[in-house]
C-alpha positions in Angstrom: 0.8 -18.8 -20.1 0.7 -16.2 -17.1 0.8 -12.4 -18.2 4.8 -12.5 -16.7 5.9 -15.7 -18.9 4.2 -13.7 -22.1 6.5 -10.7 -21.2 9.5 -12.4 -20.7 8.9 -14.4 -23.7 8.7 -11.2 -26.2 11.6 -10.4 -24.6 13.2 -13.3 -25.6 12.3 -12.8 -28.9 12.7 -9.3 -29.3 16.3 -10.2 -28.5 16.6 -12.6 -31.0 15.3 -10.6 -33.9 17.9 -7.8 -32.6 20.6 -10.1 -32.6 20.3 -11.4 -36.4 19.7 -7.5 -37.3 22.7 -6.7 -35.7 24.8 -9.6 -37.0 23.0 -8.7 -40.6 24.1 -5.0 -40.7 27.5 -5.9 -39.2 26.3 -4.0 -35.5 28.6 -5.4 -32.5 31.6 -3.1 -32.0 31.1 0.2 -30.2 33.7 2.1 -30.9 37.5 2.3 -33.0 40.6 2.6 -31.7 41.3 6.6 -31.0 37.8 7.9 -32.7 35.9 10.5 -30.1 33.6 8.8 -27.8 30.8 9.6 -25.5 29.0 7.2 -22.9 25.1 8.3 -22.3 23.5 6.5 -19.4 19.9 7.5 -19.9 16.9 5.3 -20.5 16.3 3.6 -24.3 13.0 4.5 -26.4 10.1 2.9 -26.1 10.6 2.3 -29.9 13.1 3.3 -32.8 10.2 3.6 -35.3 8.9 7.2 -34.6 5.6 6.5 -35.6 5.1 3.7 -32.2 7.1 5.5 -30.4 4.8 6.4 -26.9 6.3 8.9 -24.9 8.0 12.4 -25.5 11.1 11.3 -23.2 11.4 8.9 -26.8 12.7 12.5 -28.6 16.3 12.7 -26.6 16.8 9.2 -28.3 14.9 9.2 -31.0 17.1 12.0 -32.1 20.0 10.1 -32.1 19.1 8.0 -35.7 16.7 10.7 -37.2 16.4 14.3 -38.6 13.3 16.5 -38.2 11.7 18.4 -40.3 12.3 21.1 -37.9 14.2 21.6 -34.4 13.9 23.6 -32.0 16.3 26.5 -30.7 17.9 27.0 -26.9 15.0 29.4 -26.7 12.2 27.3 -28.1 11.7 28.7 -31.3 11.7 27.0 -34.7 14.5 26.5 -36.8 15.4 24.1 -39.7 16.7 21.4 -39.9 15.6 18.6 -42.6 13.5 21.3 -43.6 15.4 24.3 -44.8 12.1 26.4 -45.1 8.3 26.2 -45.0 5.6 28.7 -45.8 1.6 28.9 -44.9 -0.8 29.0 -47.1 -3.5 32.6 -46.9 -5.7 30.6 -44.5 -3.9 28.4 -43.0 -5.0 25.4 -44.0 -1.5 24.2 -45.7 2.0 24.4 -45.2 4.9 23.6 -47.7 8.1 22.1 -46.6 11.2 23.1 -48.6 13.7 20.3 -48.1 17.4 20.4 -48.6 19.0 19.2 -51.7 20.4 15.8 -51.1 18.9 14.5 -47.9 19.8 10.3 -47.4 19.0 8.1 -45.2 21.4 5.8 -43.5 20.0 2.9 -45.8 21.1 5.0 -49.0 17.9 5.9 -50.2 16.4 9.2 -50.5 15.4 11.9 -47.7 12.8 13.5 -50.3 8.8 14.9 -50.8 8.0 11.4 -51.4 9.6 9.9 -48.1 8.2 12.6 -46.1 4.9 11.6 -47.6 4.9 8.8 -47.2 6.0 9.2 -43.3 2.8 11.0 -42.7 0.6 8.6 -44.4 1.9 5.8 -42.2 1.9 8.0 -39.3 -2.0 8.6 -39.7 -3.0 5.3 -41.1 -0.4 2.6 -39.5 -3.0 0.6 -36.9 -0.1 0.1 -33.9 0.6 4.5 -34.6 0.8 7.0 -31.7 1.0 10.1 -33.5 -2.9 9.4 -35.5 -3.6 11.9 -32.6 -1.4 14.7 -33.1 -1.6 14.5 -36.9 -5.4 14.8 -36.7 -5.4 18.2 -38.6 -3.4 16.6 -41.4 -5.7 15.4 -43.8 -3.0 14.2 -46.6 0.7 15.7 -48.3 1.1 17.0 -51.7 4.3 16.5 -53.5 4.7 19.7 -55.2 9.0 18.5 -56.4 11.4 16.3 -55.0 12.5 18.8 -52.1 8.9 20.4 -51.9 6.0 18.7 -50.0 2.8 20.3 -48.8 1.0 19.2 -45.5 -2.8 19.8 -46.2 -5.0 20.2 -43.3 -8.7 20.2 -42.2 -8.9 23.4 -40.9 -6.1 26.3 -39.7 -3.3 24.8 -37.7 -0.4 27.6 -37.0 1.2 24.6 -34.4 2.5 22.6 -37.2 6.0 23.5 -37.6 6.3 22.8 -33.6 4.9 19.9 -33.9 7.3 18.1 -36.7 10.4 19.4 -34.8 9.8 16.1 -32.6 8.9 12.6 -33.1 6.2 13.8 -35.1 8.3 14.9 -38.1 11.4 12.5 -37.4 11.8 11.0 -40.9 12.1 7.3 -41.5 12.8 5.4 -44.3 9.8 4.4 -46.3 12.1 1.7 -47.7 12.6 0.2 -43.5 9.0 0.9 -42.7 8.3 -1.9 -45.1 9.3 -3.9 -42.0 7.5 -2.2 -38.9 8.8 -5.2 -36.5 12.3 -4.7 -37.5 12.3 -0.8 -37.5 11.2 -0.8 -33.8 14.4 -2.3 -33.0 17.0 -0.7 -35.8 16.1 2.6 -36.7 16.8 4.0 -40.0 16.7 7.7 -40.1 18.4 10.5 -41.1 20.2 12.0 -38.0 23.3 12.3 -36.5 24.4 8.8 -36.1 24.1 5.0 -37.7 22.9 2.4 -35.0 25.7 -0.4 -35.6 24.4 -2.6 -32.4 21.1 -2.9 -29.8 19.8 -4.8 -26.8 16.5 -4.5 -26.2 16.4 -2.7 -22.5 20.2 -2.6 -22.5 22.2 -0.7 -24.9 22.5 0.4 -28.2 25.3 2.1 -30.0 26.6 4.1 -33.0 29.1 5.8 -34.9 28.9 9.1 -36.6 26.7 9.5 -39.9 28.7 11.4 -41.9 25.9 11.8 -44.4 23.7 13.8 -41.6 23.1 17.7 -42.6 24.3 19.1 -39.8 27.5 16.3 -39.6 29.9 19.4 -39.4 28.4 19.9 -35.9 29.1 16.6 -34.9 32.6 15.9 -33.1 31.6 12.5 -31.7 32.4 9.7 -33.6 31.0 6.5 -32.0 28.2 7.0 -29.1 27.2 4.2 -26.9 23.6 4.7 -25.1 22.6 2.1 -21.8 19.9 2.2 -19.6 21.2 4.5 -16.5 22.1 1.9 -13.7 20.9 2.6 -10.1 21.0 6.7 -9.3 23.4 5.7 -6.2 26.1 4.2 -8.1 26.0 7.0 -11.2 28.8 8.9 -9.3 31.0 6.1 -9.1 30.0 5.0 -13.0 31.4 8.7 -14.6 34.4 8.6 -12.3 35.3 5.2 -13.5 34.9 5.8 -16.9 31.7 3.6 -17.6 29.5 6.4 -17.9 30.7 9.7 -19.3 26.9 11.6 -19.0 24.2 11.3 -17.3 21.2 12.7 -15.8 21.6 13.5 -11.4 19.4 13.2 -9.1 19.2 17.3 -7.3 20.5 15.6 -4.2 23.3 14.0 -5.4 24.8 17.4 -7.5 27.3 18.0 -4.3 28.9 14.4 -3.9 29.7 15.1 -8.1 31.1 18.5 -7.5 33.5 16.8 -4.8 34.5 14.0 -6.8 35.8 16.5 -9.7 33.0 16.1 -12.3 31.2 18.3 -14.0 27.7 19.1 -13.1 25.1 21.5 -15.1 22.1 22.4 -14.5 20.2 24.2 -17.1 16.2 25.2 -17.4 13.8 22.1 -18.5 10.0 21.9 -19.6 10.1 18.9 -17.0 7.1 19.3 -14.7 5.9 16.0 -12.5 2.9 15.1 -11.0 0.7 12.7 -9.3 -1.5 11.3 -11.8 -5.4 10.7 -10.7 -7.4 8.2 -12.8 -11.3 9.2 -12.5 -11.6 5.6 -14.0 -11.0 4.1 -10.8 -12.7 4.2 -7.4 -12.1 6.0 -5.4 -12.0 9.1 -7.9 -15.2 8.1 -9.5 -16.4 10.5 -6.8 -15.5 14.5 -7.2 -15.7 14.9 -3.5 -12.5 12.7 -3.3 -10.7 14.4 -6.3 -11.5 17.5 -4.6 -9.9 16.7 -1.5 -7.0 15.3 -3.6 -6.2 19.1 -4.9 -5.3 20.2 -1.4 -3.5 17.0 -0.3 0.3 18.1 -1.7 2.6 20.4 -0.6 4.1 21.5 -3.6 7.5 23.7 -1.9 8.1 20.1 -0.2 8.6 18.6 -3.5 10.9 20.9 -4.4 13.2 21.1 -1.7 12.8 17.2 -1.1 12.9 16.3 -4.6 14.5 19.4 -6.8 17.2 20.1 -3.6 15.5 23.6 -4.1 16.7 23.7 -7.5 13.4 23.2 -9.2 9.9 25.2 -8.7 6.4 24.9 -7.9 3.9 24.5 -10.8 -0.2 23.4 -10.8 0.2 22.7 -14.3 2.0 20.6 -17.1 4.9 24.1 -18.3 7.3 25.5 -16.2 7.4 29.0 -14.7 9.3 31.1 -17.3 7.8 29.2 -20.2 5.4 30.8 -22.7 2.0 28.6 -21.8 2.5 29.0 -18.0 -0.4 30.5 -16.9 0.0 31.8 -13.6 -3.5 32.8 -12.7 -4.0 29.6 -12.1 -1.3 28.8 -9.9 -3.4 29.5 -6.7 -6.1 28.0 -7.2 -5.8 24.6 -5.4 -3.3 25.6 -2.1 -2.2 23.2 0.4 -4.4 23.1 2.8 -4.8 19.6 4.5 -7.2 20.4 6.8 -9.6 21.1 3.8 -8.5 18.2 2.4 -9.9 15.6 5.2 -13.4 17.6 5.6 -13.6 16.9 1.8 -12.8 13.4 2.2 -15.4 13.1 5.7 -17.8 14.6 3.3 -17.2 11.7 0.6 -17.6 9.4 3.1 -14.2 8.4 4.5 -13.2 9.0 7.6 -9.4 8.7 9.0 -7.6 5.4 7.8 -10.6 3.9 6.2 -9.2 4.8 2.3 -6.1 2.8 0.8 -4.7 3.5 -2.2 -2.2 2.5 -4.5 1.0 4.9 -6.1 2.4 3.2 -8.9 5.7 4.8 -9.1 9.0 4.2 -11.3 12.4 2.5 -9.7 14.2 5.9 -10.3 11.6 8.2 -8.6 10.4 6.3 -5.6 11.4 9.4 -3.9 8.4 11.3 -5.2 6.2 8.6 -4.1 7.4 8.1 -0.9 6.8 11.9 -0.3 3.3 11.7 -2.0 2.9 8.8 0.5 3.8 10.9 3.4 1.2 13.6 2.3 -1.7 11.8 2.4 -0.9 9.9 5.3 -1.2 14.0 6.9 -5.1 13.5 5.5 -5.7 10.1 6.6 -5.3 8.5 3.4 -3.0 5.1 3.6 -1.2 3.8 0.5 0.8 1.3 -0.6 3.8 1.4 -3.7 3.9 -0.3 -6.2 7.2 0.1 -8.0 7.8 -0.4 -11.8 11.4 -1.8 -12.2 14.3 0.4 -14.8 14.2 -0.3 -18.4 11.3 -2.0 -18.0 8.3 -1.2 -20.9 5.8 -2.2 -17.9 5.1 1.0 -17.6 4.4 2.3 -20.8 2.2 -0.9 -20.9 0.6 -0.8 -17.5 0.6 3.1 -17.2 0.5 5.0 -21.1 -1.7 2.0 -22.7 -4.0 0.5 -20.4 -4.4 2.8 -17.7 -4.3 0.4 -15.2 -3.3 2.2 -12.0 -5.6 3.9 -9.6 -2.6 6.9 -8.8 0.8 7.1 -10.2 3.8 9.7 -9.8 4.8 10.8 -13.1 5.3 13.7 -15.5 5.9 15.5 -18.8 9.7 16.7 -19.9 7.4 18.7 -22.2 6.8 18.7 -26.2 7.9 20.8 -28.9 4.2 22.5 -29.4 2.3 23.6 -26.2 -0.4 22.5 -27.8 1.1 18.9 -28.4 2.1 18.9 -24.5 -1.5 19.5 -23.7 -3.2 17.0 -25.7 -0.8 14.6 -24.2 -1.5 15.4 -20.9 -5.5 16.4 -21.0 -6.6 15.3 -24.4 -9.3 12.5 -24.6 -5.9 9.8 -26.4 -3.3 12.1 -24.5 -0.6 9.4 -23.3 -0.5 10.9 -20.0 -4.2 11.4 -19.5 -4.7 8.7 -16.8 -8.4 9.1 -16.8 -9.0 9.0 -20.4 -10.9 9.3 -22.7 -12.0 12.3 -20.4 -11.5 15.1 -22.1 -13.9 18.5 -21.4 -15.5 20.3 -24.6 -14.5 23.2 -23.2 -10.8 22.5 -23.1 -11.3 20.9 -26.7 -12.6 24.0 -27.8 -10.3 26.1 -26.4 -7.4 24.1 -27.9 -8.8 24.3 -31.0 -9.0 28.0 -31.0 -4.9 27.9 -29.9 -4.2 25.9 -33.2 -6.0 28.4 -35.1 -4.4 31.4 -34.2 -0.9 32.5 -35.9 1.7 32.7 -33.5 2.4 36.6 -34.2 -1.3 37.3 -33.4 -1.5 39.5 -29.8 -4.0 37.1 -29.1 -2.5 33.8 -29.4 -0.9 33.7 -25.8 -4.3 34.7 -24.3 -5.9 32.2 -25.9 -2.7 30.0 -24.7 -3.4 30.5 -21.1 -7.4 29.6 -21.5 -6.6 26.4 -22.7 -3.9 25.6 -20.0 -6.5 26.7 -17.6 -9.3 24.7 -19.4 -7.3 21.6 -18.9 -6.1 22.4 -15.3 -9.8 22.3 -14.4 -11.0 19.6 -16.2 -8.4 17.3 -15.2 -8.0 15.6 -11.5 -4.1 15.2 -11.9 -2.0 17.8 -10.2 0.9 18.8 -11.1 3.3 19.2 -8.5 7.2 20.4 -9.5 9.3 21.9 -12.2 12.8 20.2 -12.2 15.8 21.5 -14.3 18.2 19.3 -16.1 20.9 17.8 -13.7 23.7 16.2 -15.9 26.6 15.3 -14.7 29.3 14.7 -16.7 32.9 13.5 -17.4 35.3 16.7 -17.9 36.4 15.7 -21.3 32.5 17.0 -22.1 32.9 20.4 -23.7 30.3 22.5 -25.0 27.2 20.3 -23.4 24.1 20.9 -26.1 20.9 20.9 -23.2 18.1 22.5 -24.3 14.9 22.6 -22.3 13.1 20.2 -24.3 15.9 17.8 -25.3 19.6 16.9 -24.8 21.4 17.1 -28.4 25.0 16.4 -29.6 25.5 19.3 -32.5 28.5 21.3 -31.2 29.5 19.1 -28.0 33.3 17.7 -28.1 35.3 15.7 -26.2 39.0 16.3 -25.5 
């Protein structure tokens, strides 16, 4: 069977078990006649089980069906959430969780020490898991009382309330995870809403859970989430009613204002680049990488790309943002005349190196214009574009590391220390060339984790290990883009924060 008929085969089947969960749980209708609705064009996770979930796009959905332990505020600090407190230990080698009274999950059982226990144990031992890396520190919990649990760890780690105010600490239900298959597709959390129907690479949709925490906050009573359809038609999709929110590309924010809509723009932790993997000729040779660093004109990507709304950045955190480091923002200029005696000293002259740019359907822009760059150095290239909705990329891209170059980027992560083990660290998602990882940025994350975050040295240390990572790594970041949503009018009160888009406090008139 050829690698496309195996594809479209789990498809098949994917659908199918979807279909009988759907039918079991009684999914199918969207909506009720007159309840408060909201139509979210965005992109689906690459899993409802947190604990396979691969990317940190996942959290806008993710957050849909589950509570953290922890969130995080329109400024980036910690708040509660699931969690209504949580003290350190004199070392910092363990931190207790005080949970609120009464936590459920949508399947009726208990939000309590024991589930979040258990959580964590499947999160570091499950085989398929994608956070074994990020709970490294975490060594095992301690249930100290139903609503008190203790996360013990192997050595100081002041990053851990960050961390869980992601997918990281986004509770499921020990009672679904007995099913790993079936939670992929039908999450059962703790959050605002209740899944009542999914497609795989389609749609899935909700109604309000009015056993969530926070369910006060919550004005929308049945949410309906599809893959965003072709950024030319998403215009046309909010003023016809289809499509109530959705993210906009920079260039089209002028065409929404004229047709009446809505359109906000508010700061993000987005930052793109192009992706190098030193895996791959021809950056098995530094010479080449070298020449790379001077191949991009950042300010073109963000007048191109951001319609001037965005900014330059040479590393994974925007400018404005605690762990941007802006001593090392000059250190690799544009400078393409560098760039091709760096590439005449590797050995290639003009024309005589092709490449490949694997890019996403929805961002062939930033290829095209990474295309156009090189061609200024002599480098040709071909694109190879991934098609929407499609898990090929997590697959090709995240997992096996297949492609040579690819445009891509980070929206960010709650900890800046989780953003840069996912973007330099040796199992970092977004590490095409890994397992490369220096010991010098290794070490100088480690000393990050184990510095409180009131200590006058803890953003120091923060900008070493950004720069450690900046210099070990032979991606470049490019851009900073903010969020673009437009919106249907009925929208009040939008809830965008620069690391996620949340519902608490929206309504709809």
């Amino acid at each position: 069977m050829s690698k496309k008929s195996r594809r479209s085969a789990g498809i098949v089947v994917l659908g199918l078990i979807v279909a009988l969960i759907a039918t079991a749980c009684g999914g199918g209708s969207s909506s009720s006649s007159g309840a408060s609705e909201v139509k979210w064009a965005f992109s689906l996770p690459t899993s409802w089980d947190p604990v396979t979930s691969r990317t940190g796009n996942d959290i806008n959905t993710i957050s849909l069906a589950y509570a953290s332990l922890t969130r995080l505020d329109e400024n980036g600090n910690v708040e509660p959430s699931l969690a209504e407190s949580w003290e350190y230990n004199a070392d910092g080698t363990a931190v207790t969780f005080k949970l609120r009274d009464g936590l459920t999950f949508t399947d009726g059982t208990p939000l309590d020490a024991e589930a979040v226990k258990a959580f964590f144990k499947r999160g570091k031992t499950q085989e398929d898991s994608f956070l074994k890396d990020q709970l490294d520190d975490v060594v095992g919990a301690t249930v100290i009382s139903p609503t008190e649990v203790t996360l013990n760890l192997s050595r100081p780690d002041y990053q851990i309330p960050y961390l869980v105010a992601g997918r990281t600490g986004a509770i499921s239900s020990p009672a679904a995870a007995a099913d790993t298959q079936k939670l992929s597709v039908w999450p059962v959390g703790a959050g605002p809403f209740k899944i009542t129907d999914f497609v795989a690479e389609d749609h899935a949709y909700f109604v309000k859970n009015p056993d969530y925490w926070d369910a006060e906050n919550i004005n929308i009573e049945n949410f309906q989430l599809s893959v965003a359809p072709d950024p030319a038609t998403l215009v046309a999709g909010v003023q016809s009613g289809s499509i109530d929110f959705a993210t906009l590309p920079a260039l089209q924010a002028k065409e929404a204002e004229a047709a009446g809509l809505d359109v906000t723009v508010k700061p993000s932790l987005a930052a793109n680049n192009v992706s190098i993997n030193l895996n791959k000729a021809p950056f098995d040779n530094p010479k080449v990488v070298e020449a790379f660093r001077y191949a991009f004109d950042r300010q073109a990507f963000v007048d191109v790309i951001t319609g001037g709304l965005g900014s330059t950045t040479s590393q994974p955190f925007p400018e404005g943002y605690l762990a941007f480091n802006p001593e090392i923002e000059n250190q690799w200029s544009y400078d393409p005349e560098k760039a091709k005696s760096l590439l005449q000293e590797a050995g290639y002259g003009p024309g005589e190196l092709t490449i490949a740019i694997t890019a996403q359907s929805v961002a062939t822009n930033r290829a095209e214009l990474a295309q156009a760059q090189l061609k200024k150095i002599g480098v040709e290239s071909t694109i190879d574009v991934v098609p929407p909705g499609s898990s090929t990329w997590q697959s090709e891209v995240y997992i096996a590391k297949n492609p040579q170059l690819a445009t891509d980027g980070t929206i960010g992560r709650e900890s800046p220390v989780q953003n840069l083990l996912a973007t330099y660290g040796a199992e970092g998602i977004m590490n095409l060339s890994g397992p490369h990882a220096s010991p010098e940025f290794v070490a100088a994350l480690d000393l990050v984790r184990a510095t409180p975050l009131e200590d006058p040295q803890y953003k120091p240390r923060l900008w070493a290990a950004v720069k450690a990572g900046v210099d070990q790594s032979p991606s470049n970041y490019l851009f900073s883009n903010p969020w673009i949503i437009v919106s249907n009018p009925k929208l009040k009160d939008l809830n965008i924060l620069p690391s996620q888009v949340r519902w608490e406090g929206v309504t709809v008139s």
